[in-house]
N, C-alpha and C positions, 0 to 999 in steps of 0.2 A: 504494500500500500504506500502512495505516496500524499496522501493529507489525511487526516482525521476522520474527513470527512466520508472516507470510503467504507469507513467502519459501519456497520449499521445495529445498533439494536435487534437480540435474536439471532447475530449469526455466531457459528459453530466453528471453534478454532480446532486443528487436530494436528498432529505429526504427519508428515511429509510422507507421501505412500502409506498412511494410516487413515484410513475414513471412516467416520463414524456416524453412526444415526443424528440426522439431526432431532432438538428438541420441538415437540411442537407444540402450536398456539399462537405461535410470533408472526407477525404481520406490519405491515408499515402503516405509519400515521396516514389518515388523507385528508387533505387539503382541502378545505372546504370555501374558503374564501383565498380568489388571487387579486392581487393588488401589485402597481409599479409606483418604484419606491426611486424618487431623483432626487438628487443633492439640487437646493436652491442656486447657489455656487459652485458653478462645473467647475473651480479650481477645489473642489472638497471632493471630490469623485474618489480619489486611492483614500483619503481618509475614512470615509461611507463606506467602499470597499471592505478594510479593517476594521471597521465598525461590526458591518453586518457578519462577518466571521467570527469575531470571536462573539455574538451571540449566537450564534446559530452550533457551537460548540456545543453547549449547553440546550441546545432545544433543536433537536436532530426533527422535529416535527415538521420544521419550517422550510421549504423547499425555494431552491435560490436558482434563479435563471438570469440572463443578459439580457438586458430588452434597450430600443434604443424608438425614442420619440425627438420626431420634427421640430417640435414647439418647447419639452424640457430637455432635450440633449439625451445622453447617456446614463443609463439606472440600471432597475435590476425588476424584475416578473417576478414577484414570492407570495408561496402561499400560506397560506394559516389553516388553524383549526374554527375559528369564525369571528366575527368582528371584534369581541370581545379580547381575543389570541391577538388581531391585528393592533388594537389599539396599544397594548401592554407594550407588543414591541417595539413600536413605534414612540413611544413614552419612553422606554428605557434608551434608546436610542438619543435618545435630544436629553436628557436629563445624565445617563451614566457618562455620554460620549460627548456630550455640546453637539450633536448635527442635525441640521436646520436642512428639514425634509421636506418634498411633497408628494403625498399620494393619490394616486388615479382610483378611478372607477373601475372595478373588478368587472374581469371577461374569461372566455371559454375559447377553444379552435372550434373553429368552423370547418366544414366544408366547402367548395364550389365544386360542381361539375359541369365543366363546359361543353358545348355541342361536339366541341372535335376527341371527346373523348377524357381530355385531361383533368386531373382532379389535382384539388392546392388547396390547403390547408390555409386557414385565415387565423392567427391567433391574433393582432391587434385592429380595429375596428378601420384605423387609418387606410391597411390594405385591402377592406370587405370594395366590389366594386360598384362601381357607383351605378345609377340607375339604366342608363344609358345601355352602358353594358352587360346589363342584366337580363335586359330585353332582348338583344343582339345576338349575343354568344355564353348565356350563361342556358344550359339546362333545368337542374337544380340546385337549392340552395339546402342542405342538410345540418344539423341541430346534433349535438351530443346527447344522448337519453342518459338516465341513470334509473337500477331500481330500488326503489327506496324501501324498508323497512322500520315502522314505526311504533312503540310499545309505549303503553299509557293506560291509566287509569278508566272504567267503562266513562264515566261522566263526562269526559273531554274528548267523548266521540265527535260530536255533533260539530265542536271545533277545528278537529280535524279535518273531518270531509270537506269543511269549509277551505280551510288552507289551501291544504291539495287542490281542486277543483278550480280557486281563485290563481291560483299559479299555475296553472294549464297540466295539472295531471291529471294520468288515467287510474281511476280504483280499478284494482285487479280484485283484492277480496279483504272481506277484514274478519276476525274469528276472535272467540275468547281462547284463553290462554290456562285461565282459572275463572274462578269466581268474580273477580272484581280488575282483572286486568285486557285488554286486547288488544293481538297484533294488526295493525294497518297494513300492505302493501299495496303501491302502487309505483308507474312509471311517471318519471316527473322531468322536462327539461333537465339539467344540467344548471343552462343563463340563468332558469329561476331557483335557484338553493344556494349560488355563490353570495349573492347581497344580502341580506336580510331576514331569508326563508327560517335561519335555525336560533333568529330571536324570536321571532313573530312564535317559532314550535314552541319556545322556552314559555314567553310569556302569556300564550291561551292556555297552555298546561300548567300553570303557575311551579313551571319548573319540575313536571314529575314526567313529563315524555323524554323518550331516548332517539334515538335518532339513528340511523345508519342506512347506507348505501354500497350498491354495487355499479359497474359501468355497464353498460345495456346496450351499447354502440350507435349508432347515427339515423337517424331520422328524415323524410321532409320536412319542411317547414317556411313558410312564408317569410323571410328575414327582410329587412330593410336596416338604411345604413339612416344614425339621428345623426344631421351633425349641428352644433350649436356655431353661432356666428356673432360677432361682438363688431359692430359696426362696420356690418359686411363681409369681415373677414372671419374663417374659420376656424376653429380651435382643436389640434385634431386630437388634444391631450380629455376635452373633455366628448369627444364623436363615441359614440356605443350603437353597437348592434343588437336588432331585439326583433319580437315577433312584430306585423305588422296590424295587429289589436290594440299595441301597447305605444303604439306612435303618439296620438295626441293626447291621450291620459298624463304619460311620462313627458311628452315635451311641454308641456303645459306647465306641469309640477317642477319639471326642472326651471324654466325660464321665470318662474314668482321665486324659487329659489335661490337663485344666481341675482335679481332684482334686491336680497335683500342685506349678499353678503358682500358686491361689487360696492363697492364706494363712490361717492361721487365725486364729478371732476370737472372741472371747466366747463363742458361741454357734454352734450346728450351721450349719451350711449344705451345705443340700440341693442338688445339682447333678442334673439331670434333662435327660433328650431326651425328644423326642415327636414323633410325626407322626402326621398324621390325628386330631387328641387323643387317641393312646395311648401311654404313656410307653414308649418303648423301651431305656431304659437310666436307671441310678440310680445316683450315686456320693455319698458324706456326708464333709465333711471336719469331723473332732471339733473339740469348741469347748477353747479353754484353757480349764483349770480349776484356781483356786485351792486348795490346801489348808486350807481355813477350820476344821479342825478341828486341825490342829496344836499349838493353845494348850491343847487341852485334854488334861490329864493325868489321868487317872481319870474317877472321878466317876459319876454314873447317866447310861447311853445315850440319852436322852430329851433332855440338853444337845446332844451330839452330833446328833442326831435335827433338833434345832430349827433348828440353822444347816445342816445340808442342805438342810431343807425350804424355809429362807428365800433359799438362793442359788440352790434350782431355779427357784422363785418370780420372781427377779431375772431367770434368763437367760430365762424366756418371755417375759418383759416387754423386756427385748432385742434379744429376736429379730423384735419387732411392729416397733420402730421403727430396728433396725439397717441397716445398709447394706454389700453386698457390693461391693468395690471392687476392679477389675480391673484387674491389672498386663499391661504391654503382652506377656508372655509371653501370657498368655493366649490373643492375637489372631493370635500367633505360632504356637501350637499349633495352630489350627487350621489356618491355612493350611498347615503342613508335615502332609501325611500319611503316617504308617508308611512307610517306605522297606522293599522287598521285598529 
């Protein structure tokens, strides 16, 4: 072995032409939320590096990839066991280490399969293809399944079937187990159990459901690409891919969201969803505006008139070359959706 990391929990050391049974039971953690994790400051990149290794020494659960985005530069794809996992680490990270992170909106690989046959794997939302060519040269667009199994108390049946169903799963069967306990199975997306699915389980069970899955392989499904746009221009750190039920629900939600954690600045900023190129939701955060007419006490309206005109003048010109800046709430926002 050549890092630590090759080691895994569960496995069987033995002598050299000596093999022995392994123990059983042992299995690997799975990941239930992925998130990209970038340095604010691309000169902090090898320190975040360091960072993230020696935690992840200590919590062999956490699964670490290379991802590289348009808009924050160079990071890292890592998963967790679910928001609650991501937060901690992400806490100990800016608190043990001092580094000044930002996190993305959790995703899945995709499929494509295009008419000439070829299939390509989509793990970040920036390369899902845009509508255009969907129409043109895409066949279908395929979805990760998972199968889920879930054990709870009889009383928070009824909230279950709800879950499931509201997150686009199939009930296969549910049975009792005992007297007072039953197992749920069903097939569930994948995109819907990475965000939020395994609070929402926690808290209509008031924390007495279990949760577990297997991978079920790939699906159709209707995808479309959301992408969010801040004064025209695209953002492709905060673009997700999702079923196309869940377009103007979520882009709606997202855009009152992003209205509330964007700050104001000189000048308008327009905040926009879109899929397919048709904007499905519109939110405007007002620009500050000085009282430039203050000093004038009287006089002919036409004074007044003139410094209106000349500070409207100023914020178009502003708004050409201003720049929308995203606080890590932002990226927060989206990844937490509306709790039901």
């Amino acid at each position: 072995m050549k890092s630590i990391a090759e080691a895994h929990v569960g496995d069987t050391f033995y002598r050299e032409k000596h093999p022995v049974e392994a123990l059983p039971g042992f299995v690997p953690a799975k990941s239930m939320v992925f998130a990209g994790i970038f340095p604010i400051d691309t000169g902090e990149f090898d320190s975040l590096k360091e960072s993230i290794q020696k935690l992840t020494l200590n919590d062999s659960s956490v699964s670490v990839h290379k991802e590289t985005s348009a808009a924050l530069g160079q990071g890292w794809r890592l998963g967790f066991l679910g928001t609650l996992h991501m937060d901690v680490f992400r806490q100990r990270l800016e608190e043990e280490y001092d580094a000044s992170v930002l996190i993305t909106a959790p995703t899945v690989p995709y499929q494509i399969k295009y008419r000439d046959g070829v299939t390509k794997f989509i793990r970040t939302p920036a390369d899902f293809p845009d509508a255009a060519t969907i129409q043109d040269f895409v066949e279908s667009t395929l979805e990760p399944y998972v199968a889920a199994t879930l054990i709870f108390p009889e009383q928070y049946l009824g909230h279950m079937l709800e879950l499931c169903t509201t997150h686009r799963g199939d009930i296969q069967n549910h049975m009792f187990i005992d007297e007072t306990r039953v197992i749920l199975k069903c097939r569930i997306p994948m995109a819907e159990i990475v965000t939020d699915f395994f609070d929402k389980l926690k808290s209509k069970s008031q924390g007495f459901a279990s949760f577990d899955y297997e991978e079920s392989g790939y699906d159709k499904s209707d995808l479309v690409k959301m992408e969010v746009m801040l004064n025209g221009e695209s953002v492709d750190a905060l673009a997700a891919v999702m079923h196309k039920t869940s377009v103007v629900t979520v882009g709606r939600d997202i855009a009152k969201r992003l209205k509330e954690v964007i700050r104001r600045q000189l000048f308008d900023i327009i905040i926009q969803t879109a899929a397919n190129g048709k904007v499905v939701a519109r939110e405007t955060v007002k620009q500050l505006r000085k009282n430039v007419t203050a000093k004038c006490y009287g006089g002919d309206i036409t004074r007044k008139m003139k410094l209106l005109n000349k500070q409207k003048e100023g914020k178009k010109r502003m708004k050409k070359i201003g720049k929308v800046e995203l606080p890590q709430e932002a990226f927060l926002s989206i990844m937490t959706k509306s709790q039901d």
